[in-house]
N, C-alpha and C positions, 0 to 999 in steps of 0.2 A: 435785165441787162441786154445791151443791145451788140456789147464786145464785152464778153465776160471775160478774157486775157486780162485788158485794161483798167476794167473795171469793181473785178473780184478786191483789189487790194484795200479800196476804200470800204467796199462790203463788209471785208471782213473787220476792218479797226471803226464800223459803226459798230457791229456786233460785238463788238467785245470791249471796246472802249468808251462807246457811245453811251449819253445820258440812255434815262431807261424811256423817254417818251421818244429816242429817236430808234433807240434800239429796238423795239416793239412795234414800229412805224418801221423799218426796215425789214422785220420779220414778214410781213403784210405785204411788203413790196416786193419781195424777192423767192418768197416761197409760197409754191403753191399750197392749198390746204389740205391735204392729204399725204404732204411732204412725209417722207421717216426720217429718221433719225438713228444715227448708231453710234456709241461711244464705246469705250470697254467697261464703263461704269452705271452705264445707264442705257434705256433703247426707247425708241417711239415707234411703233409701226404702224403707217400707214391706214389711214380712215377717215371717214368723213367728208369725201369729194363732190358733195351737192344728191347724194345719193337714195338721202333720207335719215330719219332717225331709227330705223331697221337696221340699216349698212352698219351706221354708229354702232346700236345693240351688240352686232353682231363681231366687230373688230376692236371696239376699243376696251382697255383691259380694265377688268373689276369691274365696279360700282359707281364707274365714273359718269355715267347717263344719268343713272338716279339720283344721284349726289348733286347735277348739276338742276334735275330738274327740280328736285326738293325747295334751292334755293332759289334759282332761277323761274323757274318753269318751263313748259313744252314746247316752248320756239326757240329757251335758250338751249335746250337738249339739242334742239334741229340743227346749231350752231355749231355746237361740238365736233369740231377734228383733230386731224392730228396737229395741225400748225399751233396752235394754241398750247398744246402740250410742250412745242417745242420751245416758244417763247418761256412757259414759265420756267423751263432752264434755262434759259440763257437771263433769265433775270436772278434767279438764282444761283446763276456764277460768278455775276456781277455783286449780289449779294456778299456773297463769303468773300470775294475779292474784290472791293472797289476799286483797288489801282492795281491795273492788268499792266502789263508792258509786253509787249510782242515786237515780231520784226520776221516781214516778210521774204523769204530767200529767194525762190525760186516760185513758177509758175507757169504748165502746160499744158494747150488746151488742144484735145484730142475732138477735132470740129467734125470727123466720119460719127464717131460715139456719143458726140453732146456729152463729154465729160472732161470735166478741169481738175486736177493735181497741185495741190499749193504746198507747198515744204516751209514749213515756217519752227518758228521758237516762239517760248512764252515764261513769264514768270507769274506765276500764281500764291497767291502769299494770303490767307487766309487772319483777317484782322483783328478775331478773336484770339490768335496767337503768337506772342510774342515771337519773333527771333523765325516765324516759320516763311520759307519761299521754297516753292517747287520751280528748277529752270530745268524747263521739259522740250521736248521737239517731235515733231509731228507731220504726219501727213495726210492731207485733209483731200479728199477725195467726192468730190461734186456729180451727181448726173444731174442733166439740167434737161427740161423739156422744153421744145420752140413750140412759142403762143403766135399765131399772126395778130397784130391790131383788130379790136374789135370782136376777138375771140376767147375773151378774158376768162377766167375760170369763175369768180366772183367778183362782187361790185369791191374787193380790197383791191383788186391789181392793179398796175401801174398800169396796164394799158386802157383799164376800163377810167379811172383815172385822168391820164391823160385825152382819150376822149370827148370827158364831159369836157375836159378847159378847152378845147379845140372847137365843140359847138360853142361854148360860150360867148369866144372870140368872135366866131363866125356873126352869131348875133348880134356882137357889139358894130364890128365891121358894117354889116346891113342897116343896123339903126343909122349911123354914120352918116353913110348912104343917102340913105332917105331923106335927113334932116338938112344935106348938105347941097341936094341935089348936083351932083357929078355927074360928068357924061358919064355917057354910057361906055366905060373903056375894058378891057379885060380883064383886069382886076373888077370892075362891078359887076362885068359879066358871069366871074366866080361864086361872087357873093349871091348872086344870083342865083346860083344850081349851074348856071351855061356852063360847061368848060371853058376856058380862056386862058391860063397858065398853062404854062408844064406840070406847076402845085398839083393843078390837081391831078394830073396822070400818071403822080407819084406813086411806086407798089405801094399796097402797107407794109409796115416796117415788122420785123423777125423780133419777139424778146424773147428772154431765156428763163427762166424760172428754176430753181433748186428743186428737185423732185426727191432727192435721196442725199443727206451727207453722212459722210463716214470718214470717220476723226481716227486716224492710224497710228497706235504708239506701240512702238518696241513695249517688252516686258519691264526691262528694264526702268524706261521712262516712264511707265506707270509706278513701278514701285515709288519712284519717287514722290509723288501725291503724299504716301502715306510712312514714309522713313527717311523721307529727305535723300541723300547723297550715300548713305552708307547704306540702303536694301538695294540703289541701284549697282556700288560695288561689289557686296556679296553675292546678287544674280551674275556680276562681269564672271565672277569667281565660279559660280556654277557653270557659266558657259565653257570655260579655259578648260573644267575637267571632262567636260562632255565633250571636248575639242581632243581635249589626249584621251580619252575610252572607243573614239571614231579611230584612232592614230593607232592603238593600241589591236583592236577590234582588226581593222585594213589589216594588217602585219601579220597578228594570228594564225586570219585565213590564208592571206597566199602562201604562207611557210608552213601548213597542214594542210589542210583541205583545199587551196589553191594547188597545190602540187598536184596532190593524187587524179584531181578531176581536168586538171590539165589547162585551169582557167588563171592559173599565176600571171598576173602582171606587172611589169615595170612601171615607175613613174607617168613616164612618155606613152603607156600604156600600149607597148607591144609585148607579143607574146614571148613567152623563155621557155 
């Protein structure tokens, strides 16, 4: 992403609402491979960043190198990171929930932290079950790393990506060229290697990349996943009485032990 403000919101409704060859195609595109992952129901942490299949061994969890080499073999092991992990949930969300509905509210992007905040809702409704929808809300929580052009992590990212289409071009342009014999003008002079545009004295360009997401739900709106509407009113219900035992608790003290030690306070919070 090159304005992740702008651009998170299509991100996010490929990923959740996108076929799965775009959605996995977006995974590729947007997060690095050693990304984490954090839900309150699941975690991914971080491994696999081109380091080896030692690094692997040594962070990713269980029997999952073995299991890949078994079937794969020893270069598909060398593959193994964490972004892979993270794709197969999100195809596995997609899974239990083919028709997602979401709806993006808000969005702030803290550009000192390289970190974006998206406040969103969702309805999650699982299609093996009749009559079942979770309408849940969240706060999804991004660090993101800046990659310069040309410093791509893997041959997946967009920048190494768009790259190759960029030589491509160039080559197509030359061939052009050659075949057409054109003066010599600054635009050939380009194609050439010469400088002659401003094109080329272009910076490279900043992307961003998902390094870490972490999906934010009240208690409550996890309850919901798994009791629908009625365990998120009975936690409302535990909250109200931990609300009057705080209430209860305050009052105690300053009319006993606020007294004696001389720390009674009013509302407004001056002394008596």
């Amino acid at each position: 992403m090159e304005h992740p403000a702008q651009e998170i919101r299509d991100v996010i409704q490929t990923l959740c609402t996108g076929p799965p060859a775009e959605q996995q195609a977006a995974i590729r595109r947007y997060y690095l491979p050693d990304a984490e992952f954090v839900h309150p129901l699941c975690r991914v942490p971080g491994f696999g960043s081109g380091s080896g299949k030692e690094s692997v061994r040594q962070h990713a969890p269980g029997r999952l190198v073995d299991l890949v080499e078994r079937h794969g073999g020893a270069q598909a092991a060398d593959r193994v990171n964490s972004r892979r992990l993270i794709a197969a949930i999100f195809r596995w969300y997609k899974i239990l929930s083919p028709q997602i509905a979401l709806g993006i509210e808000s969005v702030a992007w803290d550009a000192a932290q390289h970190r974006l905040y998206v406040a969103m809702h969702q309805r999650f409704a699982l299609w093996f079950v009749p009559l079942y929808a979770a309408h849940v809300r969240l706060v999804v929580e991004l660090h993101l790393a800046a990659v310069v052009d040309g410093q791509g992590h893997d041959g997946n990212s967009y920048a190494a990506v768009a790259a190759q289409h960029a030589q491509a071009a160039q080559r197509g342009q030359q061939a052009q060229g050659q075949q057409g014999h054109e003066p010599n003008t600054a635009r050939n002079r380009q194609v050439n290697g010469v400088p002659g545009t401003d094109a080329a004295h272009q910076p490279p360009r900043t992307r961003y990349y998902i390094a870490r997401q972490e999906d934010h739900y009240q208690v409550n709106e996890v309850f919901k996943f798994f009791t629908l509407s009625a365990g998120a009113w009975l936690w409302a219900l535990v909250q109200l009485f931990a609300t009057v035992l705080c209430l209860g608790g305050a009052t105690a003290w300053d009319t006993t032990i606020g007294v004696v030690l001389g720390t009674k306070r009013t509302v407004e919070g001056s002394k008596k």
